[in-house]
C-alpha positions as CSV (number, residue, x, y, z in Angstrom):
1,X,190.3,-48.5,17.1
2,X,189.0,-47.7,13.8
3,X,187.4,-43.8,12.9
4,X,184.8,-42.9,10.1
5,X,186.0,-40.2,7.6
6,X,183.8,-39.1,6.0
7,X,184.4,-37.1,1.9
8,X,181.5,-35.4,0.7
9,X,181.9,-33.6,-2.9
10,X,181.8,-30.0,-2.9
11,X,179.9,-27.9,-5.8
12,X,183.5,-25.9,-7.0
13,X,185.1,-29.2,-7.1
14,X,187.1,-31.4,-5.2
15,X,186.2,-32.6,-1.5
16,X,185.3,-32.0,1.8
17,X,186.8,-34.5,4.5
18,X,186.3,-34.9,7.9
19,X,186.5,-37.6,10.9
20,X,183.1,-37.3,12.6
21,X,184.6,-39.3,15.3
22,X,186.7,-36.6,16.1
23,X,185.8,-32.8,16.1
24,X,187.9,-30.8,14.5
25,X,189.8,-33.0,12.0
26,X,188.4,-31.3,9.0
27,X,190.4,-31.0,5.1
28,X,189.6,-30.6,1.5
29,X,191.0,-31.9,-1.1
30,X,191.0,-31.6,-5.3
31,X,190.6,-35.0,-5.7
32,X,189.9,-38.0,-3.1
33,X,193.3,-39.3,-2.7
34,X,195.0,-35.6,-1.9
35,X,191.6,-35.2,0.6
36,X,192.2,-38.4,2.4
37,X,196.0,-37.4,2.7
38,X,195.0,-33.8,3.7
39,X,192.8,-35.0,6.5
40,X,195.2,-37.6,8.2
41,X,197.7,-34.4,8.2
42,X,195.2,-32.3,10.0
43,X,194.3,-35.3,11.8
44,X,197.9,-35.6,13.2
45,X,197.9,-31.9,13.5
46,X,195.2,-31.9,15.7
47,X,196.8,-34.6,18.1
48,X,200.1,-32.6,18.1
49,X,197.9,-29.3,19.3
50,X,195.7,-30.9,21.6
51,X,198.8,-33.0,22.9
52,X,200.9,-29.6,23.4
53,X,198.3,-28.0,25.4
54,X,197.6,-30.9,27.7
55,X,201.0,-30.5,28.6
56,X,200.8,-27.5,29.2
57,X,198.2,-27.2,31.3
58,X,198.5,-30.7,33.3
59,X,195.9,-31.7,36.0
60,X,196.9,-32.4,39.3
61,X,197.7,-35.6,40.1
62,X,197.6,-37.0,36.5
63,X,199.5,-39.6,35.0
64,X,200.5,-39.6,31.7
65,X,201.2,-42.8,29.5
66,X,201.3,-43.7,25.7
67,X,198.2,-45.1,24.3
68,X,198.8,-46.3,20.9
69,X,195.7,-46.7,18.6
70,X,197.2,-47.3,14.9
71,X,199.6,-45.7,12.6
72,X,198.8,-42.9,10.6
């Protein structure tokens, strides 16, 4: 599975960054390079939270296995 992110340049400098695929992945960045790392960090983070409170509020019934998309 592949995502868009998308960098648009910001008036101040540096970048905006974000994975319209998935809401709430947004970063910045000074330059390109520390925005693209910036925004798989908050991309990651954002699994990590949303994982954490799935677990924490589990449906009945569910089932729970690993789905692996790509590395990070």
């Amino acid at each position: 599975m592949k995502v868009t992110a998308v960098y648009v340049p910001v008036p101040e400098g540096g970048y905006s960054a974000y994975v319209e695929e998935i809401p709430g992945a947004i970063s910045e960045g000074e330059t390109l390079d520390e925005a693209r790392e910036n925004l798989a960090d908050a991309l990651r983070l954002l699994l990590e939270c949303n994982r954490e409170l799935a677990r924490q509020n589990p449906a009945a019934n569910s089932r729970r296995e690993p789905l692996e998309l790509a590395a990070l």
